[in-house]
ChimeraX commands (.cxc) that place a marker at each C-alpha (Angstrom):
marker #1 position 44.84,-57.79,-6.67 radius 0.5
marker #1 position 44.04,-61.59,-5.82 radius 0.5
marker #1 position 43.88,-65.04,-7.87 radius 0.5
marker #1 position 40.81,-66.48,-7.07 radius 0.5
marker #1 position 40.42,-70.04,-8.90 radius 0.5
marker #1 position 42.81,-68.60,-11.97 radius 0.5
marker #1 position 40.97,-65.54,-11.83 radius 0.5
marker #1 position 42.59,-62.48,-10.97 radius 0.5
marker #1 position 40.33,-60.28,-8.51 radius 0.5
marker #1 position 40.62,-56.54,-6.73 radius 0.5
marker #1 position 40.65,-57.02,-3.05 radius 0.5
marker #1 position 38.91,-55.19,-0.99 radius 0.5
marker #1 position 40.02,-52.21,0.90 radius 0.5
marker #1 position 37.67,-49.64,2.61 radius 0.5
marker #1 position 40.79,-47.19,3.49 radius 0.5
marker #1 position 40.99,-46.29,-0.43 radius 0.5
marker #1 position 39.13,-43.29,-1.94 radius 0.5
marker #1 position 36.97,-45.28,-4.21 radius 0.5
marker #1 position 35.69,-48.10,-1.75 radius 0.5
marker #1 position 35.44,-45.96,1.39 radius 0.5
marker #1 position 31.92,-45.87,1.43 radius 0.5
marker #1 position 30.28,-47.63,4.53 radius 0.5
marker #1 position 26.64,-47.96,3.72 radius 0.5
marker #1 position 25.35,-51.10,1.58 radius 0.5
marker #1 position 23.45,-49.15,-1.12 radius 0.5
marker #1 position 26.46,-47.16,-1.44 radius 0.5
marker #1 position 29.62,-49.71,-2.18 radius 0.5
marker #1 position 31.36,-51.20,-4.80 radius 0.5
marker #1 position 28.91,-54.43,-4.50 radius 0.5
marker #1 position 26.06,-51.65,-6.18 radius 0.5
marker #1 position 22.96,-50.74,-5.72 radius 0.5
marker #1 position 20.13,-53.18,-5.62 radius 0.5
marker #1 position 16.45,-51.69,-6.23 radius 0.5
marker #1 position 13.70,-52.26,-3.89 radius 0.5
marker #1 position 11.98,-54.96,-6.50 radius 0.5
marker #1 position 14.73,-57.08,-6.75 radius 0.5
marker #1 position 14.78,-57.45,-2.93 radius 0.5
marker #1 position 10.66,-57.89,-3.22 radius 0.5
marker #1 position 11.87,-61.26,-4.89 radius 0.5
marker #1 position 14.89,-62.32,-2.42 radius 0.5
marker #1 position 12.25,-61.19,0.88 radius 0.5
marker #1 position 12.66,-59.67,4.00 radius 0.5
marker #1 position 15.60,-62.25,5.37 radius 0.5
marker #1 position 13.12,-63.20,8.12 radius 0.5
marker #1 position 12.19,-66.37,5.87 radius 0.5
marker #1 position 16.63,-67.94,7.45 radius 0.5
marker #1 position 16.78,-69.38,10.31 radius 0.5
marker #1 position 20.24,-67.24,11.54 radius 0.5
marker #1 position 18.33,-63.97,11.04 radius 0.5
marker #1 position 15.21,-65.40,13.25 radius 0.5
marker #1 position 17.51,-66.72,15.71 radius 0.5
marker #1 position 19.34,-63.87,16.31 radius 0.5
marker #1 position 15.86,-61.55,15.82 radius 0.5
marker #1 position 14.26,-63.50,19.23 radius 0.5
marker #1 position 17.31,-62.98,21.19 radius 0.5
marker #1 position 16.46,-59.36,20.34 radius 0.5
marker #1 position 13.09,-59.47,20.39 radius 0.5
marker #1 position 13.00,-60.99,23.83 radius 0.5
marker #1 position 15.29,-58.88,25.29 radius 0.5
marker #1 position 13.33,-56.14,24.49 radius 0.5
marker #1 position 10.08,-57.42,25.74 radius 0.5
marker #1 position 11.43,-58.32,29.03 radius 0.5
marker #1 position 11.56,-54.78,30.98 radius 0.5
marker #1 position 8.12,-53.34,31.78 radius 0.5
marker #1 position 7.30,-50.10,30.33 radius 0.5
marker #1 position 6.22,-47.24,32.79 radius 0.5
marker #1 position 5.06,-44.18,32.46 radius 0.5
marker #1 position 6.58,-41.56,34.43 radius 0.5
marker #1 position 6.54,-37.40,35.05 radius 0.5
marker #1 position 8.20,-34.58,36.87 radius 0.5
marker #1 position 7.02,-34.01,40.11 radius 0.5
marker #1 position 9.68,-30.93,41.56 radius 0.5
marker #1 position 11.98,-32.22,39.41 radius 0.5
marker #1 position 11.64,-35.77,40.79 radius 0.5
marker #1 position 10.39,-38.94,39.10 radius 0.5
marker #1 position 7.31,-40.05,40.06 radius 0.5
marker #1 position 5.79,-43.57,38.43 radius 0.5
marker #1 position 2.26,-42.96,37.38 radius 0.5
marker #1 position 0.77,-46.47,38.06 radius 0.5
marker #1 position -2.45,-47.88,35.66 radius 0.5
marker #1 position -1.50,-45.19,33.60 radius 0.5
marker #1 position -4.07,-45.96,30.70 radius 0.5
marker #1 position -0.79,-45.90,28.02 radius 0.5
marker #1 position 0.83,-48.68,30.29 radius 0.5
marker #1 position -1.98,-50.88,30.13 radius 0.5
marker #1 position -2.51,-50.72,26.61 radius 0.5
marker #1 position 1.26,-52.14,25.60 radius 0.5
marker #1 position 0.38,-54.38,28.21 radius 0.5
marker #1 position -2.21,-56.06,26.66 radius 0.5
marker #1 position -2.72,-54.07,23.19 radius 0.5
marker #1 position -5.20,-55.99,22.06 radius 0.5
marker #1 position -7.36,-59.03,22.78 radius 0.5
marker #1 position -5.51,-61.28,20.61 radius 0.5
marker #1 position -2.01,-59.89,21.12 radius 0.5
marker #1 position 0.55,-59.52,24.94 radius 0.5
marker #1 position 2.65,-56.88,25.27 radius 0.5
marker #1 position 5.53,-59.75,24.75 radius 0.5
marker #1 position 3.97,-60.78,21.60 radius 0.5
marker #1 position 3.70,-56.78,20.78 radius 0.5
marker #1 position 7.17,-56.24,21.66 radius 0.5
marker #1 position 7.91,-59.73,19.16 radius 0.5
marker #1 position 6.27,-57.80,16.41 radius 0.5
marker #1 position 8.22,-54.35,16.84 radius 0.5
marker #1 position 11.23,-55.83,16.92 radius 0.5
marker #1 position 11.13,-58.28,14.12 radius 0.5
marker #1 position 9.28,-55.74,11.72 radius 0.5
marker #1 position 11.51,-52.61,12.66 radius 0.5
marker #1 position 14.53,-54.93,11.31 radius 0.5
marker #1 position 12.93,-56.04,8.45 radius 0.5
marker #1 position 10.57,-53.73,6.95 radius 0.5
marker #1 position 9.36,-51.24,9.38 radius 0.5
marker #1 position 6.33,-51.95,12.46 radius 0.5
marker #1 position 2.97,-50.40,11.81 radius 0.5
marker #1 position 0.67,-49.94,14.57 radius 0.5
marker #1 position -3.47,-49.21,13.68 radius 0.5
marker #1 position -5.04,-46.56,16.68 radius 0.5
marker #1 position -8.43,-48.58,17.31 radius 0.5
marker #1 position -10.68,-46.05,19.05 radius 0.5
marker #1 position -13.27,-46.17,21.19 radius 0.5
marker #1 position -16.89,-43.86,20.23 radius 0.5
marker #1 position -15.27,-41.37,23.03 radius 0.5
marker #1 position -12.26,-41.18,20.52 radius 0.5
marker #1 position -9.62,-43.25,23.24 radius 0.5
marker #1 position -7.18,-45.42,21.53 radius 0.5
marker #1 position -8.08,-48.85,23.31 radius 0.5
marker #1 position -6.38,-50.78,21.10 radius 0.5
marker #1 position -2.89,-51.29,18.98 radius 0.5
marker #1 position -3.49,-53.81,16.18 radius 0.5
marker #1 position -0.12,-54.45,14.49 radius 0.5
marker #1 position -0.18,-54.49,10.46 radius 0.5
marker #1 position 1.39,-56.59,8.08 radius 0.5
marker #1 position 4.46,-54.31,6.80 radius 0.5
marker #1 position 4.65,-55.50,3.25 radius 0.5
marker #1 position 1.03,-54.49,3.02 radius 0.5
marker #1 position 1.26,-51.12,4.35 radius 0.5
marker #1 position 2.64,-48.26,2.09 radius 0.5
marker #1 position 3.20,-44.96,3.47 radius 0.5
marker #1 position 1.79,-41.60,0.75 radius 0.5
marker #1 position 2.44,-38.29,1.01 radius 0.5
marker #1 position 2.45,-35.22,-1.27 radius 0.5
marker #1 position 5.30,-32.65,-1.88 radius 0.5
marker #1 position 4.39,-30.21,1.29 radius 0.5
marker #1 position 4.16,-33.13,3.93 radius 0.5
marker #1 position 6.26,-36.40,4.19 radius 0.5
marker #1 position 3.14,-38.62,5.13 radius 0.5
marker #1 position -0.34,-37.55,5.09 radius 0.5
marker #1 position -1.94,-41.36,5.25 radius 0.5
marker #1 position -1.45,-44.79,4.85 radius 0.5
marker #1 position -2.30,-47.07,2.68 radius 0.5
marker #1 position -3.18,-51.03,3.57 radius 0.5
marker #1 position -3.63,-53.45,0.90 radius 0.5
marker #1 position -6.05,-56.47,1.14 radius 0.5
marker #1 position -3.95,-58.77,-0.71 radius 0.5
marker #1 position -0.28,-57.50,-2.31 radius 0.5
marker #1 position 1.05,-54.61,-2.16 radius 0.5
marker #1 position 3.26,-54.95,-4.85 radius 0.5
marker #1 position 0.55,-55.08,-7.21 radius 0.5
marker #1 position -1.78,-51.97,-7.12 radius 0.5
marker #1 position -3.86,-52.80,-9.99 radius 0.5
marker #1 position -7.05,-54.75,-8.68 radius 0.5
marker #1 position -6.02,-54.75,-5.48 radius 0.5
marker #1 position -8.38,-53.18,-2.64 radius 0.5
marker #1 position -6.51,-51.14,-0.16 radius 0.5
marker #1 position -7.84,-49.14,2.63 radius 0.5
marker #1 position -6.88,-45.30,3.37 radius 0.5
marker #1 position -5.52,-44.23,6.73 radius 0.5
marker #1 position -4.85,-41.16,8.12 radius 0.5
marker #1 position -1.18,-40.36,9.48 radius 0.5
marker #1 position -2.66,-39.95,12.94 radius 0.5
marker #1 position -4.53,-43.50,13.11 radius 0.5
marker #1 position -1.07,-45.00,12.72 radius 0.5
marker #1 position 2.55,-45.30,14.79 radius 0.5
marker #1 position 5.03,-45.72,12.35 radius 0.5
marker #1 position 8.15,-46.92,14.28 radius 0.5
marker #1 position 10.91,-46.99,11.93 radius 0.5
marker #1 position 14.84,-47.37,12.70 radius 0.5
marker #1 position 16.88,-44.80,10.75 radius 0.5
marker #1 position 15.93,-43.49,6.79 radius 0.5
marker #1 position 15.55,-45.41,3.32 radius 0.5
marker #1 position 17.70,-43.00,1.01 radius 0.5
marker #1 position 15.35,-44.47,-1.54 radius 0.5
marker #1 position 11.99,-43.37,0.24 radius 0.5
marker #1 position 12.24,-41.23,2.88 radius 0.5
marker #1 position 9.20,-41.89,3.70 radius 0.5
marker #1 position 10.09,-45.61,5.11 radius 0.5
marker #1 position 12.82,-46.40,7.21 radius 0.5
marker #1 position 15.95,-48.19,6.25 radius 0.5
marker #1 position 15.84,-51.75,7.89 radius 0.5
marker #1 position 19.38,-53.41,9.10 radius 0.5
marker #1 position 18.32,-56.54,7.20 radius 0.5
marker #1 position 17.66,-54.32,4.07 radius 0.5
marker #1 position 21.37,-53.10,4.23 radius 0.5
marker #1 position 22.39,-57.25,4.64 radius 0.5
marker #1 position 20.49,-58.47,1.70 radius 0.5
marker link #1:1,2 radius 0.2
marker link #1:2,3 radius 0.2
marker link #1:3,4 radius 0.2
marker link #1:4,5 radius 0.2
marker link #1:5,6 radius 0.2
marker link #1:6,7 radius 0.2
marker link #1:7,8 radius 0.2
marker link #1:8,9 radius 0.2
marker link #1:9,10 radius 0.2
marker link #1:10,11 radius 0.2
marker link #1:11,12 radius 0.2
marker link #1:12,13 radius 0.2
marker link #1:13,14 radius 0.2
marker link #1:14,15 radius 0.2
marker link #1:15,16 radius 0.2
marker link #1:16,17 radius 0.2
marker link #1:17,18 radius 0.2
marker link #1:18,19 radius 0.2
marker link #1:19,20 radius 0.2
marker link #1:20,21 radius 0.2
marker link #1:21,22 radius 0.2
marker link #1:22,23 radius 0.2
marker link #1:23,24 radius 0.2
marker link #1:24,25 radius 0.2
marker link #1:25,26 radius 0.2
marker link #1:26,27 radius 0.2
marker link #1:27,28 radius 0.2
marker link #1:28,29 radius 0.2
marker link #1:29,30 radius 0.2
marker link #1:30,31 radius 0.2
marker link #1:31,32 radius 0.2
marker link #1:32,33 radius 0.2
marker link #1:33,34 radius 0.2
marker link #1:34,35 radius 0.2
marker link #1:35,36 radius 0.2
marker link #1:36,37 radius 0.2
marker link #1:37,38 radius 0.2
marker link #1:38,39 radius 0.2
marker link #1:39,40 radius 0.2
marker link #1:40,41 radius 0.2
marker link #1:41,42 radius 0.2
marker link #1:42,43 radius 0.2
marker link #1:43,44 radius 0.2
marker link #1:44,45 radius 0.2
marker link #1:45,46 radius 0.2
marker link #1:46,47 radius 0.2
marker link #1:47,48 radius 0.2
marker link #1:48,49 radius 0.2
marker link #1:49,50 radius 0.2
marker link #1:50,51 radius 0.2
marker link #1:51,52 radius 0.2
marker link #1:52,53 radius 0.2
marker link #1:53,54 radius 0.2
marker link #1:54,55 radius 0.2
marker link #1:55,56 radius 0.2
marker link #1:56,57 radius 0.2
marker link #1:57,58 radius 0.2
marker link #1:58,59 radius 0.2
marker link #1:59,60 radius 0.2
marker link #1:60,61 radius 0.2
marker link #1:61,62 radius 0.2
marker link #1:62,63 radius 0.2
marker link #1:63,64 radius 0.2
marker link #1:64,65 radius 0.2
marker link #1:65,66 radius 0.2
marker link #1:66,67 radius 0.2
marker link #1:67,68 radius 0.2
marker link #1:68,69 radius 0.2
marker link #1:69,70 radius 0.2
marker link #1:70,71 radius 0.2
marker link #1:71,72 radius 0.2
marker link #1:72,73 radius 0.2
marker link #1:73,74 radius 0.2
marker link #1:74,75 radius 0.2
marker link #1:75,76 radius 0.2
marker link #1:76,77 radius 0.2
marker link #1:77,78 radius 0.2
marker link #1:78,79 radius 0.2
marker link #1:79,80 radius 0.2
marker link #1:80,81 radius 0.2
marker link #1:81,82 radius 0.2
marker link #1:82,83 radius 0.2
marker link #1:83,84 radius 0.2
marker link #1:84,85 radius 0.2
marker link #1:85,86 radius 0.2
marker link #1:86,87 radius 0.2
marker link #1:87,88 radius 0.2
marker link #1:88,89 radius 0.2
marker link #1:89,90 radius 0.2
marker link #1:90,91 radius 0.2
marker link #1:91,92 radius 0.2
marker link #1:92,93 radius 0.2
marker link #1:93,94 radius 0.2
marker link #1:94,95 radius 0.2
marker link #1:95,96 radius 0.2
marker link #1:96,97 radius 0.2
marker link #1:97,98 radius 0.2
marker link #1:98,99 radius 0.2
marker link #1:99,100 radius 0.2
marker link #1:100,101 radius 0.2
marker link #1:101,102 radius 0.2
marker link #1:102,103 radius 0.2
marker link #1:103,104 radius 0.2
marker link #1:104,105 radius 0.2
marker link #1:105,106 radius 0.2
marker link #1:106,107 radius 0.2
marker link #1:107,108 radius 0.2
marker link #1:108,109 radius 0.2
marker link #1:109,110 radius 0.2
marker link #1:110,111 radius 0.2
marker link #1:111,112 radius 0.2
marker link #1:112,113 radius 0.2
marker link #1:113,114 radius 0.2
marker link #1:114,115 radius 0.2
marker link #1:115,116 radius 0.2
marker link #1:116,117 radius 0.2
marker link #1:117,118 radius 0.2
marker link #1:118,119 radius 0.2
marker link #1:119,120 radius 0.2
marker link #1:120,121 radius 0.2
marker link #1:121,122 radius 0.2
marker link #1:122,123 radius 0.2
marker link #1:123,124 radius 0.2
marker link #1:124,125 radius 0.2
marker link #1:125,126 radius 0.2
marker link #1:126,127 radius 0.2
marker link #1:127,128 radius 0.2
marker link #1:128,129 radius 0.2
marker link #1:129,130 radius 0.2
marker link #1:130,131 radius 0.2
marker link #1:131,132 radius 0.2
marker link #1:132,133 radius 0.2
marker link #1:133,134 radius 0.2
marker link #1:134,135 radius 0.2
marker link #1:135,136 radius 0.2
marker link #1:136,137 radius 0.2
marker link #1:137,138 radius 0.2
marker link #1:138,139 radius 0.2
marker link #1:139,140 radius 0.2
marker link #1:140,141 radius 0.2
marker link #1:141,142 radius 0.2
marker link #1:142,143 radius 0.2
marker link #1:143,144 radius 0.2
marker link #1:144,145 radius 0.2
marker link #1:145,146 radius 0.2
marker link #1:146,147 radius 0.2
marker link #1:147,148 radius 0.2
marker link #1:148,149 radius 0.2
marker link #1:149,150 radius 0.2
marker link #1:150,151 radius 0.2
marker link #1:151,152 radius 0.2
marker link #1:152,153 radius 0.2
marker link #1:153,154 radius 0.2
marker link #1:154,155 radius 0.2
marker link #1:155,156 radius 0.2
marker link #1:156,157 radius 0.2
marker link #1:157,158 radius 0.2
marker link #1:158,159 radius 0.2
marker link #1:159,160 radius 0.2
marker link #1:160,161 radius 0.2
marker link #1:161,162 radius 0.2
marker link #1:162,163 radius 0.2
marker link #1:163,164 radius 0.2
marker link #1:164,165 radius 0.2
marker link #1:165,166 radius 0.2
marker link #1:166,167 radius 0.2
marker link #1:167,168 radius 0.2
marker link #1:168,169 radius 0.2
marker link #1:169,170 radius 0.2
marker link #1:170,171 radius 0.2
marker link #1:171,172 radius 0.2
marker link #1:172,173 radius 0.2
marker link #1:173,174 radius 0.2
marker link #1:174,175 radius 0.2
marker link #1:175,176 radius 0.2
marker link #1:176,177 radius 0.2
marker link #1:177,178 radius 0.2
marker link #1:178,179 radius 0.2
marker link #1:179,180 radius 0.2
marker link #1:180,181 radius 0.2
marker link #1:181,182 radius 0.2
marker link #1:182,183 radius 0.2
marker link #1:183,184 radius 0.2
marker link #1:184,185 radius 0.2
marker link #1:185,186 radius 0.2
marker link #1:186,187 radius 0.2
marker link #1:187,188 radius 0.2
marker link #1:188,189 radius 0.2
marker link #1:189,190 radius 0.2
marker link #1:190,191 radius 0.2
marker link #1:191,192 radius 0.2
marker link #1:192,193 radius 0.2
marker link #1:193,194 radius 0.2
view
């Protein structure tokens, strides 16, 4: 133990048996429920976090995605590949850097949520990205996710709130690792750090 200001306090020490634990919901410094973090945020509301987010973000955006395949076990670029062209320019309003932007920054906060919009012929020509917070994935006790849900105004308060239905396959749910408190989200870095 430690005097902190004429207090006397444990110090920390992850090679013990009782504070060994590595992940945040997991340690001595307890678990915090998802509601209580509804009221701290997301972290992307600091200025460190949003720094350190573009350097990221950026980084990411700045190699071109290709599509490739096996040609006699060569690789062979497949140019104006229709997949290519779409990240390229996803939608009219958004750039594949400004795409890339939104991955990044949602995947470490929340999770990124792409809409399928689909031609008559039933081609995605467009990715619209969603607003996370909004966005709440459903499933039953056979299969993890069977839709989506998107609220019009908050999702953190169902009652008289409008929200629209969406099937699994209308969405790309990119998610970085698993929220031991629903599986059916994934389990953001800044999550862990608030």
């Amino acid at each position: 133990s430690r005097e902190i200001q004429g207090k006397k306090s444990l110090t920390f020490n992850q090679t013990t048996g009782q504070d060994g634990s590595v992940m945040g919901y997991n340690t001595g410094s307890g678990f915090i429920p998802d509601k209580m973090l509804k009221e701290i945020g997301d972290g992307t509301g600091n200025s460190a976090v949003v720094s350190c987010l573009n350097v990221l973000a950026t980084s990411f955006a700045e190699p071109r995605i290709k599509v490739c395949k096996y040609v006699d076990g060569d690789v062979e670029v497949v140019n104006n590949h229709p997949v290519s062209e779409l990240l390229a320019r996803p939608n009219p309003y958004t750039s594949g850097s400004l795409l890339a932007h939104y991955i990044i920054t949602a995947l470490n906060a929340e999770g990124a949520y792409l809409f399928k919009n689909r031609s008559a012929s039933g081609r995605v020509v467009e990715l619209i990205p969603l607003i996370p917070m909004y966005v709440k994935p459903r499933g039953n006790e056979k299969q993890l996710i069977t839709h989506y849900e998107y609220y019009v105004k908050d999702s953190n308060k169902i009652q008289g709130n409008e929200f629209k239905v969406i099937p699994s396959t209308e969405i790309v749910h990119i998610r970085q690792g698993i929220d031991p408190n629903n599986h059916r989200k994934g389990f953001a870095p800044l999550k862990a750090v608030l």
